[in-house]
C-alpha positions as CSV (number, residue, x, y, z in Angstrom):
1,X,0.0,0.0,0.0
2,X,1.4,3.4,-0.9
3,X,-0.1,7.0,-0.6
4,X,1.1,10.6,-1.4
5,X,0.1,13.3,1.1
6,X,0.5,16.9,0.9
7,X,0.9,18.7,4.1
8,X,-0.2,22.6,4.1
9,X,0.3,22.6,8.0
10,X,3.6,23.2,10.0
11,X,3.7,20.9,12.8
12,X,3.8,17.2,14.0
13,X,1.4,14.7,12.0
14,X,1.1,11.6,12.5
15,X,0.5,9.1,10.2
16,X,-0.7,5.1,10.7
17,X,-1.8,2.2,9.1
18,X,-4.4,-0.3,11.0
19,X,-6.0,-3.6,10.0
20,X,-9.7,-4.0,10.1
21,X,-10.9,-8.0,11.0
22,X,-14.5,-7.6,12.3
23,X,-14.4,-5.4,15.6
24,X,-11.0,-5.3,16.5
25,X,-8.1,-2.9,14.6
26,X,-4.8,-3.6,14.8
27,X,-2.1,-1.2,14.4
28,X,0.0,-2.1,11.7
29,X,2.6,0.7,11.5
30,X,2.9,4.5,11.7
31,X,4.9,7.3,10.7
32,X,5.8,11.3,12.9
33,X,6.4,13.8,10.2
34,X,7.7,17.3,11.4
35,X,7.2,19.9,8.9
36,X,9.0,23.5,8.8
37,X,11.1,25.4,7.3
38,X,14.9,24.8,6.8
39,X,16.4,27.2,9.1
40,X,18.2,30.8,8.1
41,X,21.8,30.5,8.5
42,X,22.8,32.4,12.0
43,X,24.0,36.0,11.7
44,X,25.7,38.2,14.3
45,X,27.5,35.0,15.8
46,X,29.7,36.5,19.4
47,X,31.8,34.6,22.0
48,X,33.2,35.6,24.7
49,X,35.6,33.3,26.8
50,X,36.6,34.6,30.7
51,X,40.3,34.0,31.1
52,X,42.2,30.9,29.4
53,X,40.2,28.0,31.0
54,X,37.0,29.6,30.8
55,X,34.2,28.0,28.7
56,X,33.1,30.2,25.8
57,X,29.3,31.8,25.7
58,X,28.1,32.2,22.6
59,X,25.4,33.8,21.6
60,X,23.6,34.7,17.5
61,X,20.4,35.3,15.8
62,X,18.7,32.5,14.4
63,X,16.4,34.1,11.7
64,X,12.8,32.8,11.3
65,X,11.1,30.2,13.0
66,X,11.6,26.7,11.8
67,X,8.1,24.9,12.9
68,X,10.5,22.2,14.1
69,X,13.1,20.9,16.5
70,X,16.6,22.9,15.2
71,X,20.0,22.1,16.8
72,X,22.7,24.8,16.9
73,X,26.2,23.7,17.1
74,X,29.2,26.1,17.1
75,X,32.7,24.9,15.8
């Protein structure tokens, strides 16, 4: 079984597939799709580090919001 679905939505949906045999449904499988927007790259990137063993702080702007989970890492 195959579908196509067009999301319009940002968000979580969830998506499953059940088996009908008389009363009961059984759930089959199932699928969490995220959708968003690829996020801006970050602009006005700072750190500042306290002395030689100090940990850095870093702070940017992230641009527009993504609609889903986003992970920042600075190297």
């Amino acid at each position: 079984v195959s579908t196509e679905v067009r999301l319009r939505t940002y968000g979580k949906h969830t998506f499953t597939c059940k088996t009908v045999c008389g009363h009961k449904k059984k759930l089959i499988c199932g699928i969490d799709i995220e959708c968003g927007d690829p996020p801006d790259e970050p602009r006005n990137v700072s750190c500042v580090q306290h002395g030689t063993d100090g940990h850095p702080t870093c702070t940017w702007d992230k641009g527009r919001l993504t609609y889903i989970h986003t992970t920042y890492v600075v190297q």
